[in-house]
C-alpha positions as CSV (number, residue, x, y, z in Angstrom):
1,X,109.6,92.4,86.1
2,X,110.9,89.2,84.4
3,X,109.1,86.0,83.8
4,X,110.9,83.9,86.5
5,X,110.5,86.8,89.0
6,X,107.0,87.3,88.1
7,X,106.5,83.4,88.8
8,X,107.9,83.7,91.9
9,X,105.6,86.5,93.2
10,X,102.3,84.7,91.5
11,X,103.4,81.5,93.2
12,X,103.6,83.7,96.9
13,X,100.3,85.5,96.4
14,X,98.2,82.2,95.2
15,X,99.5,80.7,98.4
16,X,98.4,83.5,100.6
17,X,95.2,83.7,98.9
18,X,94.1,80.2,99.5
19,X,95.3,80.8,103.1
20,X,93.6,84.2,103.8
21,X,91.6,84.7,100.3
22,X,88.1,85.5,100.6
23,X,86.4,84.2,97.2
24,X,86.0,81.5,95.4
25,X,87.1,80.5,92.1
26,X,87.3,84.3,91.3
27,X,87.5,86.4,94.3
28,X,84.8,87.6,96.4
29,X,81.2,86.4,95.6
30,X,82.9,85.3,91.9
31,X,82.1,81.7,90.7
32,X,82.7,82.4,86.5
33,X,84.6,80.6,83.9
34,X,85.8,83.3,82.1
35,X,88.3,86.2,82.5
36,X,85.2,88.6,83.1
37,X,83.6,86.2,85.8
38,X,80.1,85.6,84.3
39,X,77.9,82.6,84.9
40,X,78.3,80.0,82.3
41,X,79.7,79.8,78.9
42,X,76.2,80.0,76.7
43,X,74.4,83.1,74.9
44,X,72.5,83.3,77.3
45,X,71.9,86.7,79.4
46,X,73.7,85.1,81.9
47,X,76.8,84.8,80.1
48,X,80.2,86.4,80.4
49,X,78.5,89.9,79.1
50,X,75.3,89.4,79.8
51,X,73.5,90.8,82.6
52,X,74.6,88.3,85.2
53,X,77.7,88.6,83.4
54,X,79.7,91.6,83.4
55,X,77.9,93.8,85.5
56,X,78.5,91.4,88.5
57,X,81.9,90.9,87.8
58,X,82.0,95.3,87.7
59,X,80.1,95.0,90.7
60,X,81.9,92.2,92.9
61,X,85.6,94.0,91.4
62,X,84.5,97.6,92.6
63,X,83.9,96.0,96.4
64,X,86.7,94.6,96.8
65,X,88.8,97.6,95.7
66,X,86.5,99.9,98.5
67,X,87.3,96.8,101.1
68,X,91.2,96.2,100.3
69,X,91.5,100.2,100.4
70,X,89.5,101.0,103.4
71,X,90.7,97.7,105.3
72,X,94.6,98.7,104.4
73,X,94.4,102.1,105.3
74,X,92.8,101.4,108.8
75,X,95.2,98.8,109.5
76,X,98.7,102.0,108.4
77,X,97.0,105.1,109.1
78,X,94.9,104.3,112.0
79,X,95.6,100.9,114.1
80,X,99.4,100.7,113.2
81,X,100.6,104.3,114.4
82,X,98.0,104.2,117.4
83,X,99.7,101.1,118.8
84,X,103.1,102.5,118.4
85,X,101.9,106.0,120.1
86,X,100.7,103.6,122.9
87,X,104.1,102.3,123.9
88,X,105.3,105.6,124.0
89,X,103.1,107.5,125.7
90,X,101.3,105.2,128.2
91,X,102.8,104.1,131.0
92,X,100.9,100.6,133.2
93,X,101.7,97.4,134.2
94,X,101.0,95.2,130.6
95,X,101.6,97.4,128.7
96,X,103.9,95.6,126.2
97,X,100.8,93.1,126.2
98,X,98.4,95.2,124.9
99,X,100.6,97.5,122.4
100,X,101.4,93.7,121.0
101,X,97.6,92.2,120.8
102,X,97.0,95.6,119.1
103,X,99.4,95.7,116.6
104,X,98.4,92.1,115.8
105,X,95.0,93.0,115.4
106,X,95.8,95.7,112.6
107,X,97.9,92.9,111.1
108,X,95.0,90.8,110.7
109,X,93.2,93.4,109.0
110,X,96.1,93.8,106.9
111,X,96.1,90.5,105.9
112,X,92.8,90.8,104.8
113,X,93.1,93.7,102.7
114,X,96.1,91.9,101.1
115,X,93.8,88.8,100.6
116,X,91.8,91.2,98.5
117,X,94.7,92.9,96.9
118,X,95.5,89.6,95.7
119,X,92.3,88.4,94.6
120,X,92.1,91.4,92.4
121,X,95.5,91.1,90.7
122,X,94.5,87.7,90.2
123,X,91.1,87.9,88.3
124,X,91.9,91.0,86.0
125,X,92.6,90.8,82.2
126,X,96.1,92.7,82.6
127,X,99.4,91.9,84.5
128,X,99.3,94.3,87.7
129,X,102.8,92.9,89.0
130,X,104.7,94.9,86.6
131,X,103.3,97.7,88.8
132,X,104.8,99.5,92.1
133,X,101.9,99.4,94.3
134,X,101.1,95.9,94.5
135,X,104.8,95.0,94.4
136,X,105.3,97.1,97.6
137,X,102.3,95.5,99.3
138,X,103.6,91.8,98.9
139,X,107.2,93.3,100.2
140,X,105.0,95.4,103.7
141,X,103.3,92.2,104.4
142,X,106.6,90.2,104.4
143,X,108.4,92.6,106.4
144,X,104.6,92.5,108.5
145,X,105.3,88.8,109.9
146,X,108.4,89.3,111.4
147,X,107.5,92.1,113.9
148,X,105.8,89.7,116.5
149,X,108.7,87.6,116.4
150,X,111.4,90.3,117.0
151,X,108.7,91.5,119.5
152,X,108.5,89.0,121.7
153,X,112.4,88.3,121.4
154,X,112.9,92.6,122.6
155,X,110.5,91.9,125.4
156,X,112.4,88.4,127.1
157,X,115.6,89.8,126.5
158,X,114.8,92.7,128.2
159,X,113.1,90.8,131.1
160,X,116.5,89.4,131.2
161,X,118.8,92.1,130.8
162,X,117.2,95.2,131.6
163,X,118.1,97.1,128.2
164,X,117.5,97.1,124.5
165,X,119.3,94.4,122.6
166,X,119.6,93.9,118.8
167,X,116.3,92.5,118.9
168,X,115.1,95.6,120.3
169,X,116.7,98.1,117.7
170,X,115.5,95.4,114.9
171,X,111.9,95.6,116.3
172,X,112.1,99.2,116.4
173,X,113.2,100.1,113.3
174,X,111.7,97.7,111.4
175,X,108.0,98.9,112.6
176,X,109.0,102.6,111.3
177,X,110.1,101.5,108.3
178,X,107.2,99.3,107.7
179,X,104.5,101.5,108.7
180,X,106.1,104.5,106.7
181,X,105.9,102.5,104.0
182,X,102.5,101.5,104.5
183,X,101.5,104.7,104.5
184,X,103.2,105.9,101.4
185,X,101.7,102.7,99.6
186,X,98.2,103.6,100.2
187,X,98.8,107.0,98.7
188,X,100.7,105.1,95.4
189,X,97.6,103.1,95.6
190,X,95.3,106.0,94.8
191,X,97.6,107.2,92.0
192,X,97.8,103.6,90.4
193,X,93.8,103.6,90.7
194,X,93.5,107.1,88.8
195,X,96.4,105.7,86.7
196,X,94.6,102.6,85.1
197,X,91.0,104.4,85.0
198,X,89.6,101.5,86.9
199,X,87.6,102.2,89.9
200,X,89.2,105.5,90.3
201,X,88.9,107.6,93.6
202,X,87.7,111.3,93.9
203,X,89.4,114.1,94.6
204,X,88.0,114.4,97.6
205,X,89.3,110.9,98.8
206,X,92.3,111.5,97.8
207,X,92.5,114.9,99.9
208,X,91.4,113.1,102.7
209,X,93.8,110.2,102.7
210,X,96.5,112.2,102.2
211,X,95.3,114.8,105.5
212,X,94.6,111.7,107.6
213,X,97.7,110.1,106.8
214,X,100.6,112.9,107.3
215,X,98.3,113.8,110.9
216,X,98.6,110.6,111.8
217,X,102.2,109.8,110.6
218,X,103.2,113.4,112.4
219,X,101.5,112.6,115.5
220,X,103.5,109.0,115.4
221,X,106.7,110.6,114.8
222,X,106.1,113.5,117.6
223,X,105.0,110.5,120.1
224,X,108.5,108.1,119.3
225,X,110.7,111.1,119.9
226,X,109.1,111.7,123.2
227,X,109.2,108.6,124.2
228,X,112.4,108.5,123.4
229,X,113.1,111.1,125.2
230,X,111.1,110.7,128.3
231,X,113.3,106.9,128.2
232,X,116.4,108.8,128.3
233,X,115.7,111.4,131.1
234,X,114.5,108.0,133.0
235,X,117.9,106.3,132.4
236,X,120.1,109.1,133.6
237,X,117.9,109.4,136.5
238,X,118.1,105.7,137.0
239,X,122.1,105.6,136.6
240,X,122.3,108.5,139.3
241,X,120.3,106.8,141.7
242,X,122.2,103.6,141.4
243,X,125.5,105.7,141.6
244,X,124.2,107.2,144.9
245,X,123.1,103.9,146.2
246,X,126.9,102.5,145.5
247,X,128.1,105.5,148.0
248,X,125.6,105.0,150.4
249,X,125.9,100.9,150.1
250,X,122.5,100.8,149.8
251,X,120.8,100.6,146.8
252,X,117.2,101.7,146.5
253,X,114.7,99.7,144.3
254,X,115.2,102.3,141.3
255,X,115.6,99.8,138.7
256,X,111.8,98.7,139.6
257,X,110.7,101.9,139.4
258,X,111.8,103.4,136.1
259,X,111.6,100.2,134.4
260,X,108.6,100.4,132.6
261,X,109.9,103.5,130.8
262,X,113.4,102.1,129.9
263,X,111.8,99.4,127.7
């Protein structure tokens, strides 16, 4: 990455920390004034690598690397795909209310396990934004804020005109590629931990991601093509209905009826 680019991306993430960030001077529970986040600058055992030192800084780093993983894959393997197998499979009045409140809940946990993400490429004694995973995490959480928006705008406008628009298609496609992304960051993330040898996951964890993740991702993709689908079937049944009602010159309340699943 270049210097300018790098700048650019520092500038972004120091911004969202102080908005989001959970620590202080160095991430969480960190108060230090030096790289390795000890107490104060003597000889003391309190010192950068004395027992205050170092082992609190190990200590305080190896949480939040647990939280920002555990918090970021609840928000792509779990809460994300749940939300979006909600809209397609449920069918009751608010629906589009809740599937939004819950996708904005995950959000918030993402933006907390970014927080942390930042915090820790922030306070570490080499330059992690030369690196793919945390690169691709600034670029999901970007992408992240724009979903309510083209939410809400796919909901009016289809209040209005009872169809998708370009809002629609946006909202749509943007949340697949977004959470499929997600998901294949988390997994990058686990390889860049085992990669630098800091903090790095078991075998076991890794397994079990990786299991979670492709059910969940499978079980997402299943769910939108029957939704899909079942939205189809309902349209064609919902054109022939109004095609009778234009013989018969009077038009039943289809549109009301099959609504909800032409959305």
């Amino acid at each position: 990455m270049s210097s300018s680019s790098r700048a650019v991306v520092l500038t972004f993430a120091s911004f969202v920390t102080a908005q989001y960030g959970p620590g202080g001077q160095y991430g969480p529970g960190g108060n230090g004034h030096g790289p390795w986040g000890g107490g104060d600058d003597g000889d003391d055992e309190d010192g950068p690598f004395g027992s205050g030192g170092y082992g609190n800084y190990l200590s305080s780093r190896q949480t939040a690397v647990i939280a920002h993983a555990v918090l970021a894959s609840l928000a792509f393997v779990i809460f994300f795909p749940m939300g979006s197998i909600l809209i397609r499979l449920a069918s009751f009045r608010g629906l589009w209310l809740v599937h939004g409140l819950f996708q904005i809940f995950a959000y918030i946990i993402y933006i907390a396990a970014f927080a942390l993400g930042v915090s820790i490429v922030q306070n570490v004694p080499v330059n992690l934004l030369d690196h793919y995973h945390p690169i691709i995490g600034i670029l999901v959480f970007v992408l992240l804020f724009f979903q309510p928006i083209l939410g809400f705008l796919h909901h009016y406008q289809y209040k209005k005109y009872s169809r998708r628009t370009i809002w629609s298609h946006g909202h749509l496609w943007l949340g697949r590629f977004v959470i499929t992304l997600g998901i294949i960051n988390g997994g990058l993330g686990l390889r860049f931990a085992t990669e630098t040898g800091r903090y790095e996951p078991s075998k076991s964890q890794i397994i079990a991601y990786g299991v979670v993740a492709a059910i969940m991702w499978l079980l997402w993709v299943v769910a939108s093509v029957f939704g899909e689908r079942r939205r189809s079937k309902a349209r064609a049944e919902a054109i022939e209905l109004q095609n009778q009602a234009a013989k018969l010159q009077d038009p039943p309340p289809y549109e009301h009826h099959y609504k909800h699943q032409l959305a």
